[in-house]
Phi, psi and omega in degrees: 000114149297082173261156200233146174241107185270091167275115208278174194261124179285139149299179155291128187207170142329318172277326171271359193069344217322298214282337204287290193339311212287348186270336183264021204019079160240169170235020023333175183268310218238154165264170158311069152312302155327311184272322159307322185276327173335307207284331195287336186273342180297152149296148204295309191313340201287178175235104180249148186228142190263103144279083168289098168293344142319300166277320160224195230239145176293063183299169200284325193293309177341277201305322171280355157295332182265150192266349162235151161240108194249146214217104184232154186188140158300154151355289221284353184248051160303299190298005228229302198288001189268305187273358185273342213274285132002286179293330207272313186287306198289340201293334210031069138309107169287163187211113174269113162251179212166142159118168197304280198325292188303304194299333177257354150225079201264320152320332169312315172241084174316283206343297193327097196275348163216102155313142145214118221251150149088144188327141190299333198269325187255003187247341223256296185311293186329315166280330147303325195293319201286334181294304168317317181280010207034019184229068173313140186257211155267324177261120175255115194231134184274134154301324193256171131264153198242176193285097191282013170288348180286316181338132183257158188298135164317121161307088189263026222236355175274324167248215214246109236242319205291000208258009180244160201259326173213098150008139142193140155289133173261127178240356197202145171215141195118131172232161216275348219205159182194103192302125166322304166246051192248118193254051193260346158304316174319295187296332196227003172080166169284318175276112174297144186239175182189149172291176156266189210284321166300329181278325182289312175320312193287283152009302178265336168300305194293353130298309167296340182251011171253037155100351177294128173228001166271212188286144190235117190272130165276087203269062184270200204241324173171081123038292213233014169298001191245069217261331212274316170284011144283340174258325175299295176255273169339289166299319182320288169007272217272335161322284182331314210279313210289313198290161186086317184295156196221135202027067144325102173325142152263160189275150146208140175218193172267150176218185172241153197270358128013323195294332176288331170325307197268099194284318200307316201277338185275313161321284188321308189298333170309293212288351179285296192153010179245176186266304194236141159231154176258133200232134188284073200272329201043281188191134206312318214300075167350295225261005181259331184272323200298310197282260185314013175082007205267066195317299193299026200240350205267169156078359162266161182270113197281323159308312212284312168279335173318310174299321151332282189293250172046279201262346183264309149138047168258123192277155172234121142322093190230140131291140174212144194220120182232140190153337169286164181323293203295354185298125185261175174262032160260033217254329176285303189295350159264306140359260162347298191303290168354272203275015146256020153218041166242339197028050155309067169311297189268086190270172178197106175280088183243173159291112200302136179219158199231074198297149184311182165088309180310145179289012158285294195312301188308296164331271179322329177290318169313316169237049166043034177251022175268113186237022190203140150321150166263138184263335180075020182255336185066021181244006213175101176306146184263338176242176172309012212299179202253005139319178162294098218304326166328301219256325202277009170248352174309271165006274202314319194282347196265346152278331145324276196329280207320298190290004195236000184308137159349295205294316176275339138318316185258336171299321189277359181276315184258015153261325181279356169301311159345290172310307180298121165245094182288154189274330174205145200302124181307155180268157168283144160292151160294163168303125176190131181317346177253356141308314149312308190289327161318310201267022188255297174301339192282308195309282215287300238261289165267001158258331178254312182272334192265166177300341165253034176253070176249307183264008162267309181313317165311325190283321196259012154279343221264340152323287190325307193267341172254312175269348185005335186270348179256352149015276191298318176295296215314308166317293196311307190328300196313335188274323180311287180265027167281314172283352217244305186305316196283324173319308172290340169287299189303335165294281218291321196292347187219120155015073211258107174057048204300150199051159184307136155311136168095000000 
């Protein structure tokens, strides 16, 4: 059997970096985990070959060698996922889909001649056996969640490791808490499951010895729902695992901000080796965290713990979301306020969207305000809200502008220096021609060309000569908001969801 594994194509978002990759020539951030681990799950006789349309261009032949096309995909890659879906039917290529999109809409793609929803490991085998056996049904759906100890090391041999900007690995899946409009309970339950401690070690070897040494992302659900076996086992672990080794990739994942509770567990996660985490913050507004459920984020002071990791030496990531009921319209100008003085840089700002499933989705439907798809770009309400729509998309854009500006970019790049004590200085890279051609565009690209390299020269002597050991973040922020800017001309520069819903 020839199966072609197909990872559909990102628009430009927030999220991709697109524009940041051109100073490192990467062409993405992250690979198909999900589907790396899937192939691992094929039987070995098969002959599989990975196409990631982030990195190269999908040809008509890919698909016609194959006697299968398995097709995993997010939201946010719907259109990418419409047309290979589209090529596969003229091409006449049967196609096994998976993965979050498919699983949460699944009626949405009739084409489709075998769904197979819900995690792989307990879903998957049943449909090879039924495949082997020549009566394949269409639908497979996993009932369980399964023992993710199970899980086999990624095929990582499928892909091309220099066309990524970071590695990542999985250690938990599920999270303790449960956010109105978060559909991460559906896929993955509330009670976190986690590998062992050896299956994580093995994993991350199998990134190191096959020559990796930049960051490597822990794509959990929330990180720290096991806190107590993560300070027992797991991190001693990766300390350990860590010592001896020369440039030992850095960590990052998502957590709950909760995580400022624990110093012990905020100590630990350091001394393993990560660096930066992503925090739900949403939004300053009680009475907006009340209405959606964000029970760990309410009744704290959220600058404080933000400031915290920070100052213990986890840089923060934050989410933010405007749009809720409960939103007053002085809610962009807190908003603002918020994320210049958490000295969040890299906040990522969306529009409240009601993915399918969520009990947020059932609610709206409910009171007839769902009038759209979810696109998962998060720029463009899928409902009514019950602000003035005018003023929540004025609003949404006037904190874009605002928080990416040159002058407030770089302000919030040197309140968190201010904060930040990383425990030990990132190593520099070596001398090597594509490292010199990095460090040739960021001079020319922020320093010569853009309009604001009045404050990347100030960011960077005045790092270079007071801070030195942050040196190495302080560029990457800077590289950071070269994307974050061209997103936002581009967001702002069009129409964002012109006229009221509906």
């Amino acid at each position: 059997m020839k199966v072609l594994l197909v990872y559909p194509q990102f628009p430009v978002t927030f999220w991709s970096f697109k524009h940041a990759l051109r100073f490192i020539s990467k062409k993405t951030t992250y690979p198909p985990l999900g589907l790396l681990t899937v192939a691992a799950m094929l039987p070995s006789d098969w002959q599989k070959k990975l196409v990631d349309m982030n990195v190269t261009r999908l040809s008509d032949e890919d698909i016609q060698r194959a006697d299968l096309v398995l097709i995993s995909a997010m939201g946010v890659q719907k259109e990418s996922v419409r047309e290979v879906i589209r090529r596969c039917r003229e091409l006449g290529v049967k196609t096994v889909a998976g993965g979050p999109l498919f699983t949460m809409e699944p009626d949405d793609y009739p084409s489709i001649d075998h769904l197979v929803l819900g995690e792989a490991e307990t879903v998957l085998p049943a449909f090879l056996a039924d495949l082997a056996a020549g009566h394949a049904a269409r639908i497979y759906r996993s009932e369980t969640t399964p023992d993710i100890c199970t899980t086999p090391l990624p095929s990582w041999s499928l892909i091309n490791m220099k066309h990524y900007s970071s590695m990542s690995i999985q250690y938990s899946r599920g999270c303790p808490f449960n956010c109105e409009f978060c559909d991460i309970v559906l896929l993955n339950g509330r009670r976190p499951r986690t590998k062992a401690k050896d299956q994580l070690l093995a994993e991350l070897e199998a990134l190191y010895s096959q020559g990796w040494r930049a960051g490597v992302f822990i794509v959990d659900d929330n990180f720290i729902g096991n806190k107590k076996k993560l300070k027992e086992e797991i991190l001693p672990a990766v300390i350990e695992w860590r010592k001896g080794k020369k440039h030992a990739p850095g960590l990052n994942t998502e957590t709950s901000i909760d995580l400022a509770d624990d110093d012990e567990l905020i100590r630990l996660m350091v001394e393993a080796g990560f660096e930066t985490v992503f925090i739900g913050i949403e939004t300053p507004n009680e009475d907006s965290l009340a209405e959606c459920a964000k029970n760990q984020n309410r009744n704290r002071d959220l600058e404080t713990a933000v400031r915290k990791l920070h100052n213990l030496g986890l840089e923060v990531q934050g989410g933010f979301i405007v749009g809720f009921d409960a939103d007053p319209v002085s809610i962009f100008k807190s908003q603002i306020n918020f994320i210049q003085k958490s000295g969040i840089v890299t906040a990522m700002v969306g529009l409240l969207n009601a993915p399918p499933g969520t009990r947020l989705y059932h609610r709206l439907k409910k009171e007839n305000r769902i009038v759209g798809d979810f696109d998962g770009s998060n720029t463009e309400c899928n409902f009514v809200p019950k602000m003035n729509y005018h003023t929540l998309i004025t609003g949404y854009k006037n904190i874009l502008k605002n928080i990416y500006s040159n002058r407030q970019y770089y302000e919030r790049i040197n309140t968190f220096l201010k904060d930040f004590k990383p425990r030990r200085s990132p190593h520099l890279p070596g001398f090597s021609f594509r490292n010199v051609i990095t460090v040739w565009k960021v001079f020319w690209i922020l320093g010569v060309w853009e309009k604001g390299k009045r404050y990347y020269w100030r960011l960077f002597f005045s790092t270079a000569l007071k801070r030195p050991r942050s040196f190495p973040v302080a560029m990457k922020l800077a590289i950071y908001g070269y994307h974050f800017r061209r997103v936002v001309d581009r967001y702002v520069g069009k129409t964002l969801g012109a006229g009221k819903p509906g």
